[in-house]
Steps between C-alpha positions, in 0.01 A plus 500: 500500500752698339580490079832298605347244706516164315161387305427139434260427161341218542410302185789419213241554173549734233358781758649442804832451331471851295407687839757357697761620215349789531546581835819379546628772225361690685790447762272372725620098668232312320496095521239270249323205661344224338440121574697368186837438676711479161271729317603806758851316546581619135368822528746540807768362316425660082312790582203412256193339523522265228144381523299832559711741355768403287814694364444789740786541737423541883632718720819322690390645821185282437487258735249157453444230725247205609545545830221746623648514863817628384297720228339673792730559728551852580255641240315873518260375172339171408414495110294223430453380145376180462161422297192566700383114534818484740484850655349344799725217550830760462361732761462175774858395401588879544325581805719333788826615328445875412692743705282740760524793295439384144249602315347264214385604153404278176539526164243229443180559343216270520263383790487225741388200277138364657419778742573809282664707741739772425793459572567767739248312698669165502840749595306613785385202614892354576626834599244639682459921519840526657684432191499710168385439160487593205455409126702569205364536168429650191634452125855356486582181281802308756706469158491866463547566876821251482620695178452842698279645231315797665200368726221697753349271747256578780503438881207509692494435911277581768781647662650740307830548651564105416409603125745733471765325657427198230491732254813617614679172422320499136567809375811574307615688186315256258192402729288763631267354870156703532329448814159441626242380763252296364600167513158297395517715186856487391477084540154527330676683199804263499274194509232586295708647224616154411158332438495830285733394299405178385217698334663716317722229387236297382379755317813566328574123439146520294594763319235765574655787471688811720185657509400187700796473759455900551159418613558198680774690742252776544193338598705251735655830659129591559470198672775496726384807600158387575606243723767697667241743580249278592776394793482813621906551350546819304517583127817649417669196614421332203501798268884492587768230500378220705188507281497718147875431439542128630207416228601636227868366490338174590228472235761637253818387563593158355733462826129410703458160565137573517483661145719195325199301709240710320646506153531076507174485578392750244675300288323186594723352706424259788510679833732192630718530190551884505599505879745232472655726189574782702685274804391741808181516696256767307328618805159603319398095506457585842403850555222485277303300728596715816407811284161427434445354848571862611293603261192319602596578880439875367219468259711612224437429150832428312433381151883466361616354848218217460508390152910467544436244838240306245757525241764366687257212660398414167165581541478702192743579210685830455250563193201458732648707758513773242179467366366504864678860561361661196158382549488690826257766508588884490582706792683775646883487512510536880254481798442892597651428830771302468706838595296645674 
């Protein structure tokens, strides 16, 4: 694959949309699929998004279309974006259609609702080890991306070479692409981040305090490093972008669909109610659960993790869920050899 080899994103959301965009300034032939026929007609025809992202101009080389045939035809890159309960489903549509020679990345975080794999693992399973692939992630808001605020975004791939090159595509004067290898970590990090968040927001929609939200990112760092490394994946890939940096924007930022989930339920509003406010799919409903499964495959304690799946099951209240954390007993900060 070369940087002026067409790349089809697959997936017309908020995210797929702002990568596409940004790719295609980056003169490289981009086209945006999705299955909405007059959804990713007017995108063709306006250059906007008017659902996801609206008021910010698209490129006019931006191509979109429902057809995925004609979205894959001749492509170096597949860019899939879609949410991760139809990751799956994309890559089977995908599969027959893809050129020889493309590679496939994602840009979707999550796992594979009911059996918990990663994703990378579900990508492996259609593609088998001829193909490459790699994952994209890290902190970026798509309204942000879209705008062309500055963004840094990782790329991790067990074959490097295939990194770079989709890092390659990425990288421009407003978006710097870091590169990486391990995979399980970098979708651990981008996944896990987002049940994260819903903490921290919870907290915040009670009112506890910056004191509390400090901790709260902390001591759910500590445990995405705990599992990672438990995994056998490595450290620094969650002290950097794909972990470190993709929590904090998300358990900060009011752009997270996962925080506004926290701070509604802080607030005491019906899980139901608050996800039908924010109008997209908040991925943590679902994560949560695969989270902890992991977890419990590893014999890994993760307090914040847990009381945010019984949160959002309605097993306990946000209130109980805090007075379960501080009742903990005290320990050390970190396990003597969780870098060693």
């Amino acid at each position: 694959m070369t940087a002026r080899r067409p790349v089809a994103v697959l997936g017309a959301g908020s995210w797929g949309t702002a990568l596409a965009a940004l790719i295609a300034r980056h003169d490289v032939p981009t086209v945006l699929w999705g299955r909405d026929a007059a959804a990713v007609a007017a995108i063709d025809r306006d250059h906007v998004n008017a659902r996801y992202l609206p008021d910010i101009p698209l490129p006019p080389a931006l191509r979109a279309t429902d057809d995925l045939a004609a979205a894959l035809d001749g492509v170096g890159l597949v860019l899939v974006s879609v949410p991760s309960h139809a990751f799956a489903q994309t890559l089977d549509a995908v599969a027959p259609l893809r050129p020889a020679d493309a590679g496939v990345a994602w840009a979707t975080k999550g796992f594979e609702p009911g059996s918990g794999r990663f994703l990378h693992e579900v990508a492996a399973d259609r593609f088998g080890p001829e193909v490459p692939l790699a994952v994209v992630t890290g902190p970026s808001f798509a309204k942000e991306v879209a705008l062309g605020l500055p963004t840094a975004l990782t790329v991790h791939a067990r074959d490097e070479a295939f990194a770079e090159q989709v890092a390659e595509v990425l990288h421009g004067p407003a978006f710097r692409a870091y590169t990486g290898t391990d995979m399980s970590g970098a979708e651990l990090g981008g996944a896990m981040k987002n049940v994260l968040a819903v903490a921290t927001g919870v907290a915040d929609g009670m009112n506890l305090g910056l004191n509390a939200r400090a901790g709260l990112i902390t001591r759910g760092l500590n445990e995405m490093l705990r599992l990672n490394v438990a995994m056998g994946g490595r450290p620094e890939t969650l002290m950097g972008l794909a972990g470190l940096g993709d929590l904090v924007l998300t358990a900060t930022g009011d752009l997270s669909r996962n925080r506004r989930l926290g701070l509604a339920l802080g607030r005491g509003q019906p899980l139901e109610d608050a996800v039908r406010a924010i109008g997209q799919v908040v991925e943590s409903v679902q994560t949560a659960d695969e989270v902890m499964r992991l977890a419990e495959r590893h014999g890994v304690d993760l307090p914040i993790a847990a009381n945010v799946r019984d949160v959002l099951h309605g097993d306990i209240t946000p209130a109980e869920g805090l007075a379960r954390l501080m009742a903990r007993e005290r320990k050390s900060e970190y396990p003597a050899k969780l870098f060693g």
